[in-house]
C-alpha positions as CSV (number, residue, x, y, z in Angstrom):
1,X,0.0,0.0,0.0
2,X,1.0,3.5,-0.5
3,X,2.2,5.5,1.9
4,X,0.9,8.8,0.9
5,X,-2.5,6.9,1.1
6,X,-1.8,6.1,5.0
7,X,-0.6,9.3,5.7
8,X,-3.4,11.1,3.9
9,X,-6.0,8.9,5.9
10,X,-3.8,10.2,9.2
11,X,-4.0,13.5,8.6
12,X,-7.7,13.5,8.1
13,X,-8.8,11.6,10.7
14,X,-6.9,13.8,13.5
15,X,-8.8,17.1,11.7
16,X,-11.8,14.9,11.8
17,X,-10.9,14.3,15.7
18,X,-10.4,18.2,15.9
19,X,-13.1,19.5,14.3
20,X,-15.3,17.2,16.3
21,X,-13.7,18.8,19.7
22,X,-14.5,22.3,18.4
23,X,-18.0,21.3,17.1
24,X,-18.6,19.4,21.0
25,X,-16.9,22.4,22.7
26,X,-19.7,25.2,20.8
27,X,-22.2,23.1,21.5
28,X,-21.6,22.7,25.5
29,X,-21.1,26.7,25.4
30,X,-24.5,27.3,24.6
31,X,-27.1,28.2,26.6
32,X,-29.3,25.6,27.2
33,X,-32.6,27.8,26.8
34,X,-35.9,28.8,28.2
35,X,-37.2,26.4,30.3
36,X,-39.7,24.8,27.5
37,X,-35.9,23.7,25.8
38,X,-34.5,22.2,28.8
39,X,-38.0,20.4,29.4
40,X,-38.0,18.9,25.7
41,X,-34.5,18.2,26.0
42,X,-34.4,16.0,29.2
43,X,-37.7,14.0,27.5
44,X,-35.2,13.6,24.3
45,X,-32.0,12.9,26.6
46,X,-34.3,9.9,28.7
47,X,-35.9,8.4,25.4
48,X,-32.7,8.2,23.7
49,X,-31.0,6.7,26.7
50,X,-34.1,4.2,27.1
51,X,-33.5,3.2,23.3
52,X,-29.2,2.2,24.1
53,X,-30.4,0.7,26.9
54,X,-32.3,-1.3,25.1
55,X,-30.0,-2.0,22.0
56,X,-27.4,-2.7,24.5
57,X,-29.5,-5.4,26.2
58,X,-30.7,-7.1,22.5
59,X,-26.6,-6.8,21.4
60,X,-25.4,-8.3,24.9
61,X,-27.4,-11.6,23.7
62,X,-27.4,-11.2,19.8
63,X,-23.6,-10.8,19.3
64,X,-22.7,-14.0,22.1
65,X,-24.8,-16.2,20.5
66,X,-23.8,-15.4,16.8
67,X,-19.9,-15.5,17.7
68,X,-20.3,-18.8,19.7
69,X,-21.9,-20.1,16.2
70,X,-19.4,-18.2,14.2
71,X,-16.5,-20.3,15.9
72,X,-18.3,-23.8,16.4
73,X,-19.1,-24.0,12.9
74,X,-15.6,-24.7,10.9
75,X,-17.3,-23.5,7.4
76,X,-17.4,-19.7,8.8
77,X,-13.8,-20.2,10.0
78,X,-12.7,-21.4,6.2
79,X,-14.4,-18.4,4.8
80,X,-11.8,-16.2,6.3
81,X,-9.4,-17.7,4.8
């Protein structure tokens, strides 16, 4: 592989990595709003943290049970190959 490819990928992923911080750290400077905002936004903050807990919960079983399979059946294992 190239290097110029490697170092090009580099280089923008650390702006990518900056430009998030700076996007994060306007974002936190804001004021939150009137108190209608901060209401709507705590209803937003709890549904969206009810929805990962949820996806967490369904992955914690999904992703075991299809790695177990993944490794006990030797045709997945001679795909990679």
């Amino acid at each position: 592989m190239d290097s110029s490819y490697v170092a090009m990928a580099l280089v923008a992923s650390v702006a990518g990595l900056f430009l998030a911080a700076y996007f994060a750290r306007r974002v936190t400077a804001a004021p939150p709003g009137n108190d209608r905002m901060v209401e709507l936004m705590a209803a937003i903050r709890e549904g969206a943290m009810a929805f990962l807990r949820r996806q967490y919960t369904v992955l914690g079983v999904f992703v075991p049970i299809v790695a177990t399979l993944m490794f006990a059946i030797p045709e997945y294992r001679l795909l990679g190959s």
